[in-house]
C-alpha positions in Angstrom: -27.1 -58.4 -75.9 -28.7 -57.0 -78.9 -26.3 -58.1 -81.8 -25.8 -61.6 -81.2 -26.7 -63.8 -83.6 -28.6 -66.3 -82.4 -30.2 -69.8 -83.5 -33.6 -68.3 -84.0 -31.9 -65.8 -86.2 -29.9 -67.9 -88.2 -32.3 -70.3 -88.5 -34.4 -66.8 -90.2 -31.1 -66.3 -92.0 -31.1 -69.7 -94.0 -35.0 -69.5 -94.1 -34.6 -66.5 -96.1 -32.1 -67.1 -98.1 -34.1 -70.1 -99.3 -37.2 -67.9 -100.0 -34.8 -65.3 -101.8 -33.2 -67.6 -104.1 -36.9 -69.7 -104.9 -38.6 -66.6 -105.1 -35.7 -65.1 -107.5 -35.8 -68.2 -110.0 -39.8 -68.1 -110.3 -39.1 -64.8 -111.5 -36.2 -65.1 -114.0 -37.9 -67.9 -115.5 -40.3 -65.1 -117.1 -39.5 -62.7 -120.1 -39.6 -59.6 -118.5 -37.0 -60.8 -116.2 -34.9 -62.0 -119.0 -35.1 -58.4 -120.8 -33.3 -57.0 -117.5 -30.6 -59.4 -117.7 -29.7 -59.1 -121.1 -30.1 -54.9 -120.7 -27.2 -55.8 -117.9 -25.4 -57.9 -120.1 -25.7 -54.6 -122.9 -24.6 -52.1 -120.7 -22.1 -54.5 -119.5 -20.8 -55.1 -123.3 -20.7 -51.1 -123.9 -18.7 -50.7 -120.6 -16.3 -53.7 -121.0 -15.8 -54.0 -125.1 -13.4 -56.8 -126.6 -10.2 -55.1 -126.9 -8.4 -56.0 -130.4 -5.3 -54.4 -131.5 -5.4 -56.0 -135.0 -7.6 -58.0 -137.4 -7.3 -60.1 -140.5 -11.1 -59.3 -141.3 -11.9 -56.7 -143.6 -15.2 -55.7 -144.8 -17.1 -54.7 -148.2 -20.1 -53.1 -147.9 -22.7 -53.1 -150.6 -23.4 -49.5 -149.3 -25.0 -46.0 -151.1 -21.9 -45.2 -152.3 -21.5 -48.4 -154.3 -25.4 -48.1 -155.6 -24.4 -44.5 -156.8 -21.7 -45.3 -158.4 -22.9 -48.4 -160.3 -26.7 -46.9 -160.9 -27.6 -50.5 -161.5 -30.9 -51.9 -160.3 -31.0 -54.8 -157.6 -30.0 -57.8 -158.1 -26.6 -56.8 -159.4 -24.9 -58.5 -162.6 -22.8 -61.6 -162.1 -19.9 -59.7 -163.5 -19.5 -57.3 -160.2 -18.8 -59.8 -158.2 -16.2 -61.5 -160.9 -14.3 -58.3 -160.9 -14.6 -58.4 -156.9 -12.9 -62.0 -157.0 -10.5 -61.0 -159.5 -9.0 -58.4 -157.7 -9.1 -60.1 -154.1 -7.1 -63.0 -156.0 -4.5 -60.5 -157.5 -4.3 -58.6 -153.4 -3.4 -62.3 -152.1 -6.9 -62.4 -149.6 -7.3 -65.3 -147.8 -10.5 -66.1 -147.9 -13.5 -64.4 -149.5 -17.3 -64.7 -147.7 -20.2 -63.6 -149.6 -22.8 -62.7 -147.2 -25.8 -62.0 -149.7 -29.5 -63.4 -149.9 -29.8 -66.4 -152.4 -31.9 -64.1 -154.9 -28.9 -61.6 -155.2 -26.5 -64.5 -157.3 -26.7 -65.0 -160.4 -29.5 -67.7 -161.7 -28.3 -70.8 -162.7 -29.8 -70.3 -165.7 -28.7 -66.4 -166.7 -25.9 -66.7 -169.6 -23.6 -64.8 -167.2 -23.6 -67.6 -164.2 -20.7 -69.5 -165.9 -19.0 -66.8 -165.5 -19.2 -66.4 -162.3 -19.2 -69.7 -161.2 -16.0 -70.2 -163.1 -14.1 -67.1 -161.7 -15.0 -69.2 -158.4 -13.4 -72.1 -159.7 -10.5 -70.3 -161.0 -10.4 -69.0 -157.3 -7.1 -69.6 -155.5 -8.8 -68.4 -152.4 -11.8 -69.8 -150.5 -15.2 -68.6 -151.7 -17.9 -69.0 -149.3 -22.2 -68.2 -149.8 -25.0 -68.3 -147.4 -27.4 -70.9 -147.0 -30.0 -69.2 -144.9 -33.1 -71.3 -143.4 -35.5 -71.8 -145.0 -34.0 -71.0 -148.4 -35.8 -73.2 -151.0 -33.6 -73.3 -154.0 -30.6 -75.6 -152.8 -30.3 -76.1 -156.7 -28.6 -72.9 -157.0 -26.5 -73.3 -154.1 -25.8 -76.5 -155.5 -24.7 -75.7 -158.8 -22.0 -73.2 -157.2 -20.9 -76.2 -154.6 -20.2 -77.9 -157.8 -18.0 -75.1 -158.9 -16.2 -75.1 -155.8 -17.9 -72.8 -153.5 -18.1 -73.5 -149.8 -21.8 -73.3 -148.5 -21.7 -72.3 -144.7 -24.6 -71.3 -142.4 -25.2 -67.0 -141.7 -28.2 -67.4 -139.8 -28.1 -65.2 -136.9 -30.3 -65.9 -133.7 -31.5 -62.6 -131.5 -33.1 -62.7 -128.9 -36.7 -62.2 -128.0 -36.0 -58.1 -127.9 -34.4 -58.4 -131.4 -30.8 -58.2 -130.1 -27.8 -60.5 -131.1 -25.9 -61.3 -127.7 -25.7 -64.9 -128.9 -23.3 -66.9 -130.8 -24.8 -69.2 -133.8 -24.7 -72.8 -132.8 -23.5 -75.8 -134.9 -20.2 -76.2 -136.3 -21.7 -75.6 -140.1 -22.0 -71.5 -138.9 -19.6 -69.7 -141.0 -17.8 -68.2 -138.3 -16.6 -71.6 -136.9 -15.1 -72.0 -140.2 -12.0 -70.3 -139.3 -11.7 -71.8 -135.8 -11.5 -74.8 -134.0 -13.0 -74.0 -130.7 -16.0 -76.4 -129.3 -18.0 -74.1 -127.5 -21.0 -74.6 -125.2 -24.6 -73.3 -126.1 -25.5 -70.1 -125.1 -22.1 -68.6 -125.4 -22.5 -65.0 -125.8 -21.0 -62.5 -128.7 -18.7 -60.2 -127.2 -18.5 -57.5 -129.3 -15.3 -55.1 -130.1 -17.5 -51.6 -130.5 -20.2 -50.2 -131.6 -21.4 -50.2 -135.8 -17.9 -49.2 -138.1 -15.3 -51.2 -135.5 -13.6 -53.0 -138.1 -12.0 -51.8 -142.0 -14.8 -51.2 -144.3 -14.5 -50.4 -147.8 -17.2 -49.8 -150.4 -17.8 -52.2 -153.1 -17.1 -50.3 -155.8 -13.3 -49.3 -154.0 -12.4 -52.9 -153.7 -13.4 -54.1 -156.8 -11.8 -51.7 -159.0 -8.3 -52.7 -159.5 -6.1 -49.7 -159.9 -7.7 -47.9 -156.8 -6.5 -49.2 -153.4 -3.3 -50.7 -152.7 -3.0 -55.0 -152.3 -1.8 -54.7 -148.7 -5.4 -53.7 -147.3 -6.4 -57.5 -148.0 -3.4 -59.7 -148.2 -4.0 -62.4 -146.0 -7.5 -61.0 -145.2 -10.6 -62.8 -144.1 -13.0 -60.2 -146.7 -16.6 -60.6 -145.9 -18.8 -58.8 -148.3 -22.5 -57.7 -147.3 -25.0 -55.6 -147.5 -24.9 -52.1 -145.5 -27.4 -49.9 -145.7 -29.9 -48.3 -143.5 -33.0 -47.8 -145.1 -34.9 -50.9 -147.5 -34.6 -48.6 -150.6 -32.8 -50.5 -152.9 -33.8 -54.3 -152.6 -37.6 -54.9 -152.9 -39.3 -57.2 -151.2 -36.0 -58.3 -149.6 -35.6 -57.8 -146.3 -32.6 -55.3 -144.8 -29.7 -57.4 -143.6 -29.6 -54.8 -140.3 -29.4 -55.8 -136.2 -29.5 -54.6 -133.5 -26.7 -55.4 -130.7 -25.6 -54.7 -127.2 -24.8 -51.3 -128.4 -27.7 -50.1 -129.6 -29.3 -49.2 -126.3 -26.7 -46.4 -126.1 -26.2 -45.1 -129.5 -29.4 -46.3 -130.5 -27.7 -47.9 -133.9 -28.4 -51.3 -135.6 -25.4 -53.1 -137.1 -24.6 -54.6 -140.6 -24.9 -58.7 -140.6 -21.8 -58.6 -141.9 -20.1 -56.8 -139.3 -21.9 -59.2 -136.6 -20.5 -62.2 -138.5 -17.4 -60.2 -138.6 -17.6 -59.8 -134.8 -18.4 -63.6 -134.4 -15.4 -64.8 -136.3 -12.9 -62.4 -134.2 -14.6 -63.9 -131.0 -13.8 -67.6 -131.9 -10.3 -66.7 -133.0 -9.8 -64.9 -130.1 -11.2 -66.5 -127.3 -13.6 -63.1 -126.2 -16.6 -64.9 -126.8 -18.9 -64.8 -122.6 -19.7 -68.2 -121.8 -22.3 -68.4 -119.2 -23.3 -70.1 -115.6 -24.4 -73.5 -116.1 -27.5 -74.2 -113.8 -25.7 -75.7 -110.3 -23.3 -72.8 -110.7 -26.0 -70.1 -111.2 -27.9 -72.0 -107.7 -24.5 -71.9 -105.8 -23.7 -68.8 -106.6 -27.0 -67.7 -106.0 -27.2 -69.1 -102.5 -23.7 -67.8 -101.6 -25.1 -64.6 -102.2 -28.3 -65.3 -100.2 -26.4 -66.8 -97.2 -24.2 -63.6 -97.3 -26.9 -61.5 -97.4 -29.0 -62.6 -94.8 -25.9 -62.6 -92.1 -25.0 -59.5 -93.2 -27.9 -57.8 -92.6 -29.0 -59.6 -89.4 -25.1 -58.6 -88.0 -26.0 -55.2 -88.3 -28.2 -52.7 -87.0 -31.2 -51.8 -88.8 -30.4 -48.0 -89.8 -26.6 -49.1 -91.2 -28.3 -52.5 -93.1 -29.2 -49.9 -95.5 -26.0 -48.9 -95.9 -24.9 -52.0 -96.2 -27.3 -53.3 -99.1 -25.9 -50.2 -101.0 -22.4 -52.1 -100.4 -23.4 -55.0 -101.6 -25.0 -54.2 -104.4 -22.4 -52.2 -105.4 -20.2 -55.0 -104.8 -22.4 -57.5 -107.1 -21.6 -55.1 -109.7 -17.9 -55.0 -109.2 -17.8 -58.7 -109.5 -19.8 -58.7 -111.9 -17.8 -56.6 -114.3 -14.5 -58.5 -113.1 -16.0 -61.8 -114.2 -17.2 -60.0 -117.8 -14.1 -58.6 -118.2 -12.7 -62.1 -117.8 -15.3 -63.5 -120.4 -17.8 -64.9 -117.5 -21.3 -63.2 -117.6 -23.4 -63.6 -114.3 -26.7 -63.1 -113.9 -25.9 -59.7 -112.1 -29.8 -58.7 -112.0 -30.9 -61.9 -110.4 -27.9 -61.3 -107.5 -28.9 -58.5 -107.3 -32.8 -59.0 -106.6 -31.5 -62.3 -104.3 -29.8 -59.4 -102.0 -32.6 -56.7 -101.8 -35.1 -59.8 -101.2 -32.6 -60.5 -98.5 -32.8 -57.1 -97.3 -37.0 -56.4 -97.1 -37.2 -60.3 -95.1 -34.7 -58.9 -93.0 -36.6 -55.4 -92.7 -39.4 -56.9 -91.5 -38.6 -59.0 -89.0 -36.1 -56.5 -88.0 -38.3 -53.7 -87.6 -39.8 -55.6 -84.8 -36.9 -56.8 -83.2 -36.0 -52.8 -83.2 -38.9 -51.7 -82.0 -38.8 -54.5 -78.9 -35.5 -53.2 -78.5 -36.3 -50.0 -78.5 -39.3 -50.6 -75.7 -36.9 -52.8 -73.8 -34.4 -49.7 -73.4 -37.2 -47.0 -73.0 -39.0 -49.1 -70.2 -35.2 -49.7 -68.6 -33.4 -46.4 -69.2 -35.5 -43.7 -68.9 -36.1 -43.0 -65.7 -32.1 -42.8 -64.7 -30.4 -41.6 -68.2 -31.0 -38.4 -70.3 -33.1 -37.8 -72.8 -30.1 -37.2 -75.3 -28.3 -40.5 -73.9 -31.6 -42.3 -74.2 -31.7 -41.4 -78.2 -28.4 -42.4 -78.3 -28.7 -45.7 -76.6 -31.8 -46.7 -79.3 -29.7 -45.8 -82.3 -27.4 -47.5 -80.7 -28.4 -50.6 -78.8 -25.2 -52.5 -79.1 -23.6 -50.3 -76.2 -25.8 -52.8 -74.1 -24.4 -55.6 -74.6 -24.6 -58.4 -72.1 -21.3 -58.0 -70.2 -18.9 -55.8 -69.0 -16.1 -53.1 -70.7 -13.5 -51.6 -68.9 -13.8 -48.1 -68.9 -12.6 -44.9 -66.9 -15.7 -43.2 -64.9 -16.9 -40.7 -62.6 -18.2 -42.1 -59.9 -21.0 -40.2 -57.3 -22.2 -41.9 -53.9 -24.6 -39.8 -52.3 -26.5 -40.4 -48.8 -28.6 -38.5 -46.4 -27.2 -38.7 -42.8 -29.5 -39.4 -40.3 -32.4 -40.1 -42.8 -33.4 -43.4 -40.9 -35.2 -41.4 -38.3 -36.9 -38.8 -40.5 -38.0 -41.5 -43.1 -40.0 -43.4 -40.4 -41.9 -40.1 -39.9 -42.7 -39.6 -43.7 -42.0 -41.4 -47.0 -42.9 -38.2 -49.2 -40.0 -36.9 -47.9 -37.5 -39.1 -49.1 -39.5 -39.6 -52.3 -38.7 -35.4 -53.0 -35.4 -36.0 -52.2 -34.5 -38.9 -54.7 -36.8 -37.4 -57.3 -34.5 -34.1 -57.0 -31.0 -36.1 -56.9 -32.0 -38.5 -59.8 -33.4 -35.0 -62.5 -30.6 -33.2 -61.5 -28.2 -36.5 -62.0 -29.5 -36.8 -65.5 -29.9 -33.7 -66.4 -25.9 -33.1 -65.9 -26.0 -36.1 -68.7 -25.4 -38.9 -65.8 -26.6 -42.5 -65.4 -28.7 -43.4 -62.1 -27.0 -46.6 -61.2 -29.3 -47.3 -58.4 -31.1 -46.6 -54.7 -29.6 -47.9 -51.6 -32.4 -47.1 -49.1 -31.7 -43.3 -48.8 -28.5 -43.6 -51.0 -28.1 -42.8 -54.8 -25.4 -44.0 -56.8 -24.3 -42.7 -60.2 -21.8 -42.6 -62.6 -20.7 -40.7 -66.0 -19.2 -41.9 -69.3 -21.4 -44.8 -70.0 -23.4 -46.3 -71.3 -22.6 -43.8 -73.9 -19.3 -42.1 -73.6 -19.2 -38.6 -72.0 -17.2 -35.4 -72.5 -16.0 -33.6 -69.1 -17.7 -37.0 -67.3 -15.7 -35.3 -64.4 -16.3 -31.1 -64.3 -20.2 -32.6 -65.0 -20.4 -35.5 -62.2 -18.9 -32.8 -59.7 -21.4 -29.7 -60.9 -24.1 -32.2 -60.4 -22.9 -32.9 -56.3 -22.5 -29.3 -55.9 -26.3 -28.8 -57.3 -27.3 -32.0 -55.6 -26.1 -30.3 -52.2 -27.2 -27.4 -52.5 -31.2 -28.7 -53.1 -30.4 -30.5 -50.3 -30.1 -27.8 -47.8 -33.1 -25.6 -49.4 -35.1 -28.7 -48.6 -33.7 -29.0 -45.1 -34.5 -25.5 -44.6 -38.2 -25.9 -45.4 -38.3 -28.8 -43.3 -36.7 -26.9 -39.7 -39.8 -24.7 -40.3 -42.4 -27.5 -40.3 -40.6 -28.8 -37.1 -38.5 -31.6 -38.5 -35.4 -32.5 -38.4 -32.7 -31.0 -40.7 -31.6 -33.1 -43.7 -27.6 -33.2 -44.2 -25.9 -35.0 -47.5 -23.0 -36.6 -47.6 -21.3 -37.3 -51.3 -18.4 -39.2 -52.5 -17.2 -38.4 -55.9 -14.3 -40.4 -57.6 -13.2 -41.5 -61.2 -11.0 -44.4 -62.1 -10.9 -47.6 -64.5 -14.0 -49.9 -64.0 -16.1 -53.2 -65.5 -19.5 -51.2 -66.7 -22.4 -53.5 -68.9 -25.4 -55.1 -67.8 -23.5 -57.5 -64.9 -25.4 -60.3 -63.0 -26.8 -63.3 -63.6 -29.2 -65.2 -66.5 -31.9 -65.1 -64.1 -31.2 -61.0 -62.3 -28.7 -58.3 -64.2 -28.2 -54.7 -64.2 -26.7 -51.9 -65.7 -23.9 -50.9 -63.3 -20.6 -50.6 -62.3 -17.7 -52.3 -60.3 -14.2 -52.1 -59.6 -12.2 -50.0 -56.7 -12.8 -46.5 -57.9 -16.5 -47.5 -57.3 -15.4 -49.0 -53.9 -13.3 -45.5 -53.3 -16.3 -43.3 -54.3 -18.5 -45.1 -51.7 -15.7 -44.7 -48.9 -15.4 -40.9 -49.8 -19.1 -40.9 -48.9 -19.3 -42.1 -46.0 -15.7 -40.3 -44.7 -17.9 -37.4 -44.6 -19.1 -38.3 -41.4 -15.4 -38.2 -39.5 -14.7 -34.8 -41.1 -18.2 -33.3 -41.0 -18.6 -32.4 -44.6 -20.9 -32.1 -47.3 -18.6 -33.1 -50.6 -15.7 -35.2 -50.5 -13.2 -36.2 -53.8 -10.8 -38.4 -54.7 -7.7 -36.8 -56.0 -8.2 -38.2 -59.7 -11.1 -35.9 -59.5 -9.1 -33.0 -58.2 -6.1 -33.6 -60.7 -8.4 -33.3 -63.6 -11.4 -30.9 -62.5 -10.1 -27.4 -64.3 -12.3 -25.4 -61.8 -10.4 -26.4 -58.1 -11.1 -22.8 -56.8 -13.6 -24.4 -54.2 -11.8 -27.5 -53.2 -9.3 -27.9 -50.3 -6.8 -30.7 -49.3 -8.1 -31.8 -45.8 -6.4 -34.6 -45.5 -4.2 -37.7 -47.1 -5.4 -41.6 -46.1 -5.0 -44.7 -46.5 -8.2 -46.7 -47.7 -8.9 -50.0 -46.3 -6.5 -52.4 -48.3 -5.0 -50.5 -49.8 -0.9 -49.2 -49.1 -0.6 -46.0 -50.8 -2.4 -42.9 -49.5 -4.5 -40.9 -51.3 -5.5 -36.7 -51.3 -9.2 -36.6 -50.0 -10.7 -32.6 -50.8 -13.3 -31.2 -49.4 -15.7 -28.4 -51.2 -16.1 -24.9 -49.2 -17.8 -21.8 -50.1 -15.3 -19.4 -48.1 -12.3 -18.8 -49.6 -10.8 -17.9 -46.1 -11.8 -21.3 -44.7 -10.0 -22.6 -47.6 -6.5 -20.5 -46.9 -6.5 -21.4 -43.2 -7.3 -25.0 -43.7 -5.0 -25.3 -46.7 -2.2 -23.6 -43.5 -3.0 -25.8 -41.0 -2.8 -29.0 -43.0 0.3 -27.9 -44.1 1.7 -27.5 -41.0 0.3 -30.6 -40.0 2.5 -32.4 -42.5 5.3 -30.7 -41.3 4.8 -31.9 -38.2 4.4 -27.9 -36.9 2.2 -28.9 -34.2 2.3 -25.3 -32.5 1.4 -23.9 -35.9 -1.0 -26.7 -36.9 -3.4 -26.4 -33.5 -3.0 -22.7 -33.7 -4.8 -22.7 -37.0 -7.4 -25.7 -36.3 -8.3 -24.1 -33.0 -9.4 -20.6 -34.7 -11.7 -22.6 -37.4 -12.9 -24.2 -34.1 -16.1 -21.9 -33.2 -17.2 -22.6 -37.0 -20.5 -25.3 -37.1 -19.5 -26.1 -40.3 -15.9 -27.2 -39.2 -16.4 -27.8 -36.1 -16.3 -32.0 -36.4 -12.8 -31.3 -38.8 -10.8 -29.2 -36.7 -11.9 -31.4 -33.3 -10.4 -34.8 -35.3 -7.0 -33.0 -36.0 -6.5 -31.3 -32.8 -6.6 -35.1 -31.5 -4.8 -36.3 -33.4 -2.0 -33.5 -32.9 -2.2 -34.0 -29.1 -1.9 -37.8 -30.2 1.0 -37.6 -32.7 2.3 -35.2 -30.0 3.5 -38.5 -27.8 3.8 -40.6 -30.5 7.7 -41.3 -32.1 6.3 -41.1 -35.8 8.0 -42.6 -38.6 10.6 -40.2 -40.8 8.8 -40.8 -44.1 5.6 -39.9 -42.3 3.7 -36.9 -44.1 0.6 -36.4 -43.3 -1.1 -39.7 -43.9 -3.7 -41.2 -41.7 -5.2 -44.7 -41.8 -9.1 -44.7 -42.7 -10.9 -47.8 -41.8 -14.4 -47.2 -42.9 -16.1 -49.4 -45.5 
């Protein structure tokens, strides 16, 4: 009744997925929004790192120990980097990148840029040198072209926060130079660690002949580049330093070298993270929306909560799945789309709970517990429109003779229903309903119910006892005495709010409910107080006061059931408990013997009269052999 999902709420469903998604893209179109991503995309990077078991990069760093070593002013001599060639020719490298400034070679003019520009002729390797933007002196870089050196693009692009995600574009980068990959814009760097990830060696190491072995850079991609942390050593030259996806954990920038370095192992490897395009970002977006929305409106308000956790932590999941297989989403915007999702549904859920909550407080109260009440507005989907099929206890109660009384005074029948309905809820029952004088009530729904049956039958016992303090008080104003009669059963019924579009009600139905009604009123042909069904017996763990009086056959029914009666006296109990017996053994001496003595007893008086007919009747009768005791009962 509560949890159905109807057209006015997925209408709201789509309406504010809509919203989310609109409201979502205003906002990531902004640079604040932009600095959460790419801190996703970081902490994705540092979580999820290119894995690389081997590289054909190695690196020279123009580091302090090189400066140390050489204790030679900035720019350096031509001739450093003509030993440098030398020996990368002699180790067999396979190419030889020179990622320095344009005022750190050798001037075109200086007496020892032949020399230099001839050891790059003389190269048997692949010499290439930066041509940064905006560098004016494209004579320079000229003159080496001319003496066979390779002039790539190093520019670098970081973002607005000064981090490198970002591949460069433009196939004249120098990291495209040693792949053939076409890439789309915006593909993403995906770097293999932090700062010292791949083979460094100082400058002064690799170019000094006799000092490290020719295997470190046979067939090696070298790139050579500036590495050092402070601008000490170069002037007015700005430190070739960046920061990267790392550095918001270890808080280190990274080399340009070793970016370029991490640029050219993403093109020859495939790691490089490509990114949504914009109808992929929207479906996805909306997909998440849609989910959200449905999700949340299928669920009660109090697990929603719950169940945004879930999602979110499920966003991430995917998230990292997709990173891990090079895909980067836009993990903060799916995010926000699915807690924007969640405060639409909030609101307009908040109400619906609280209408709810009125609806089963203005319904409920008066004939359920306080305990079951809390229970039924955490829970409002136990009130479903429809039936379950569930086992209950089942207690029919009605005053005999009330018709009279009640045309005398309505107070009166106003104490009694008051009394029966407290005492029915407070034993953790559910008031089904009034039938003029009658009460009807049942255990183990709408909320389940342990020891439905021990508590159904301490509630008749109280109920019947309140009853006769009452009819005391009334014999002494003059009235006439009050006498209840209750019927309690249990057995497999259809419980939920049962009617019609127009009428319903919480209740009950089935043939224990049928049976607990005839218990009632069978009170009147034995005289007694409490009748119950022998389900009740077979599971009640206290039987001390209940009796077998008698087995019957309900109407339309075949088989016969035990009916029990409640007594007080124990020795009522033993010499009714004899006489039936004898009664089903067809003793008829024994049987009226016993029957007659409980006679003179008011309170037995109507029982023992019905079976001492029906001995003197079975007495002339030719009953059947399989007859035991049973006796047909007729009343509705």
């Amino acid at each position: 009744m509560f949890n159905q999902v109807g057209k006015k709420w997925l209408l709201y469903s789509l309406l504010s997925s809509l919203v989310s998604v609109c409201c979502v893209y205003v906002l990531s179109q902004s640079d604040a929004w932009q600095h959460l991503e790419n801190t996703a995309f970081d902490a994705q990077s540092s979580i999820i790192p290119a894995k690389v078991s081997k590289t054909d990069i190695v690196i020279v760093a123009i580091d302090e120990q090189s400066f140390a070593h050489y204790q030679t002013s900035w720019p350096w001599p031509a001739g450093f980097y003509t030993n440098l060639l030398k020996r990368l020719n002699q180790a067999g490298a396979k190419a030889v990148v020179l990622n320095l400034p344009i005022d750190a070679l050798p001037n075109a003019n200086e007496k020892d840029a032949s020399s230099f520009a001839n050891s790059i002729t003389a190269s048997n390797l692949p010499v290439y040198l930066a041509k940064r933007q905006g560098s004016q002196d494209d004579s320079l870089l000229n003159y080496y072209r001319d003496a066979g050196a390779r002039i790539k693009s190093f520019e670098l692009s970081p973002d607005l926060d000064g981090v490198v995600r970002r591949l460069p574009n433009g196939s004249n980068g120098i990291s495209y130079e040693f792949s053939t990959q076409n890439l789309a814009e915006n593909t993403r760097i995906r770097f293999i660690g932090d700062t010292n990830s791949f083979v460094t060696i100082p400058f002064v190491s690799a170019a000094n002949a006799n000092l490290l072995p020719d295997h470190i850079f046979k067939d090696k991609i070298v790139l050579v580049g500036i590495d050092i942390l402070a601008n000490t050593r170069f002037g007015d030259t700005a430190i070739d330093r960046y920061r990267t996806p790392f550095t918001w954990l270890s808080g280190k920038t990274m080399s340009g070298v070793e970016v370029h370095a991490n640029t050219i192992v993403n093109l020859q490897n495939g790691f490089s993270i490509s990114t949504l395009t914009i109808l992929q970002t929207a479906f996805l977006a909306l997909l998440v929306a849609l989910f959200a929305s449905y999700l949340f409106t299928a669920a009660p308000l109090k697990q929603s909560l719950l169940g945004l956790v879930k999602l979110l932590g499920f966003i991430v999941i995917i998230s990292l799945f997709a990173f891990y297989h090079s895909v980067s989403l836009p993990v903060v915007s799916l995010c926000a789309i699915a807690i924007s999702s969640y405060l639409f549904y909030f609101v307009l859920g908040f109400r619906k709970q609280q209408r709810q909550q009125q609806f089963i407080t203005n319904v409920f109260s008066r004939y359920v517990s306080d305990q079951v009440l809390h229970e039924l507005k955490d829970n409002p989907t136990k009130l479903e429109l429809g039936g379950e099929r569930k086992f209950l206890a089942i207690l029919f109660a009605d005053l005999a003779g009330f018709t009279k009384l009640a045309e005398q005074t309505a107070d009166i029948l106003h104490q009694v229903l008051t009394a029966h309905s407290r005492i029915i809820v407070k034993h953790a029952g559910t008031l089904d309903k009034y039938l003029g004088d009658a009460v009807m009530a049942f255990w183990g729904a709408p909320v389940s119910c342990e020891n439905s049956i021990e508590k159904a039958v301490a509630a008749a016992i109280e109920m019947n006892a309140t009853c006769v303090k009452l009819s005391e008080e009334l014999k002494r104003q003059g009235l006439p005495e009050l006498k209840l009669r209750i019927g309690v059963n249990y057995g497999e019924v259809i419980v939920g709010h049962l009617g019609s579009d127009i009428l319903f009600d919480y209740t009950c139905i089935g043939d224990a409910v049928n049976q607990a009604a005839r218990l009632e009123s069978a009170n009147r042909l034995y005289g007694s107080d409490l009748l119950i069904g022998q389900a009740v017996y077979e599971q009640l763990s206290d039987k001390s006061h209940f009796t077998l009086i008698d087995k019957v056959v309900l109407k339309g029914k075949s088989q016969a059931i035990n009916i029990y009666c409640y007594f007080e006296s124990a020795t009522h109990q033993q010499t009714l408990a004899q006489a039936f017996s004898a009664y089903c053994d067809r003793d008829w001496q024994n049987a009226h013997s016993y029957y007659q003595s409980l006679y003179s007893e008011p309170e037995l008086m109507v029982l023992c009269t019905l079976f001492l007919e029906r001995i003197e009747e079975y007495k002339r009768q030719a009953l059947p052999s399989a007859w035991g005791g049973e006796s047909y009962l007729d009343n509705k």
